[in-house]
C-alpha positions as CSV (number, residue, x, y, z in Angstrom):
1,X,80.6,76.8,63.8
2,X,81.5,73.4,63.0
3,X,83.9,71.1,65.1
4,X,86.6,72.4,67.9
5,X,90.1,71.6,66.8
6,X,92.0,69.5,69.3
7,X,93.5,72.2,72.2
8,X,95.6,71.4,74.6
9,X,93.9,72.8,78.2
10,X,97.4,72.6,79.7
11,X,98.1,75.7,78.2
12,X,95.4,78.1,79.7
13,X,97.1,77.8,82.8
14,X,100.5,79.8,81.7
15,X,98.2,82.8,81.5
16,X,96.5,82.4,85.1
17,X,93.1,81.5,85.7
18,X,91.8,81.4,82.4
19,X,88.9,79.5,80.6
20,X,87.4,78.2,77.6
21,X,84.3,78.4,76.6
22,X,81.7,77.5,73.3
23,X,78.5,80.0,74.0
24,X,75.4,78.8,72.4
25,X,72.1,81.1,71.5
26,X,70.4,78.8,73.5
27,X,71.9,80.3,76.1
28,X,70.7,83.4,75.6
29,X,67.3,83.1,75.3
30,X,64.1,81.8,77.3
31,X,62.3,80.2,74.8
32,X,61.5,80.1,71.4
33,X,59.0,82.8,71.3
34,X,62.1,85.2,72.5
35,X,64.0,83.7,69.9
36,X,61.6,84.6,67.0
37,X,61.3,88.5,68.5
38,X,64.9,89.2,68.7
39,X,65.2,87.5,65.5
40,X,62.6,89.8,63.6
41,X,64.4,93.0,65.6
42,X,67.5,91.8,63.5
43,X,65.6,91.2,60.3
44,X,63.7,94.3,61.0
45,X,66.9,96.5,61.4
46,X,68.9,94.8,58.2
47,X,65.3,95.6,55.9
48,X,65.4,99.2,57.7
49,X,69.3,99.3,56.6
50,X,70.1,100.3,60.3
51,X,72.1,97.0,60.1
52,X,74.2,96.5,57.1
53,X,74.7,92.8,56.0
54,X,78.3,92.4,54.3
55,X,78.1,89.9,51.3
56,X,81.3,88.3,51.1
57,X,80.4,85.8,48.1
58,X,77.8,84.8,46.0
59,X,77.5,80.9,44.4
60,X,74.9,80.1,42.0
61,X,73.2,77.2,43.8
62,X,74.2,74.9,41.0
63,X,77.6,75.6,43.0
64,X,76.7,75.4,46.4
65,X,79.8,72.7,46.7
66,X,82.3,75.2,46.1
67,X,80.6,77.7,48.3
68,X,81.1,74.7,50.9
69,X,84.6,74.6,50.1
70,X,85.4,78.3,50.5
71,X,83.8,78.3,53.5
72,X,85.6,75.0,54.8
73,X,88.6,76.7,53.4
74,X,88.5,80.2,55.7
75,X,88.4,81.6,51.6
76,X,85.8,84.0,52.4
77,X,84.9,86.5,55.0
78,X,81.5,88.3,55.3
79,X,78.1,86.2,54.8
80,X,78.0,83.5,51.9
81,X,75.0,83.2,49.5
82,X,73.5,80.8,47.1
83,X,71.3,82.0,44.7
84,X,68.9,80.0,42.8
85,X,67.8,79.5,39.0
């Protein structure tokens, strides 16, 4: 997520016919009812624990700042959380 860093097209050409591309879910689903069903399969598989989540961090929200930073930094891997109180 987050802005594309400058790339020169030029360069896809060295390798043959090759593209670039930025997907978006938006292009994946009809509408937003379909959005909300796949969404709930996903949910519904991760509170099963068919789907296990990797936690990566966890930031008191007091810090969600330097949860920003490590994230803007490529300082974390897995999914980020902020936790309150």
């Amino acid at each position: 997520s987050g802005p594309v860093p400058p790339f020169d097209l030029q360069r896809l050409n060295l390798g043959g016919s090759l593209f670039i591309t930025r997907p978006s879910l938006a292009h994946y689903t009809r509408d937003r009812a379909e959005l909300e069903l796949r969404a709930g399969a996903v949910l519904g598989a991760v509170a099963a624990g068919r789907l296990r989540v990797r936690i990566g961090a966890r930031f008191p929200l007091a810090q969600a700042a330097a949860a920003h930073r490590a994230l803007e930094g490529r300082a974390t891997t897995g999914k980020v959380l902020l936790l309150p109180g």
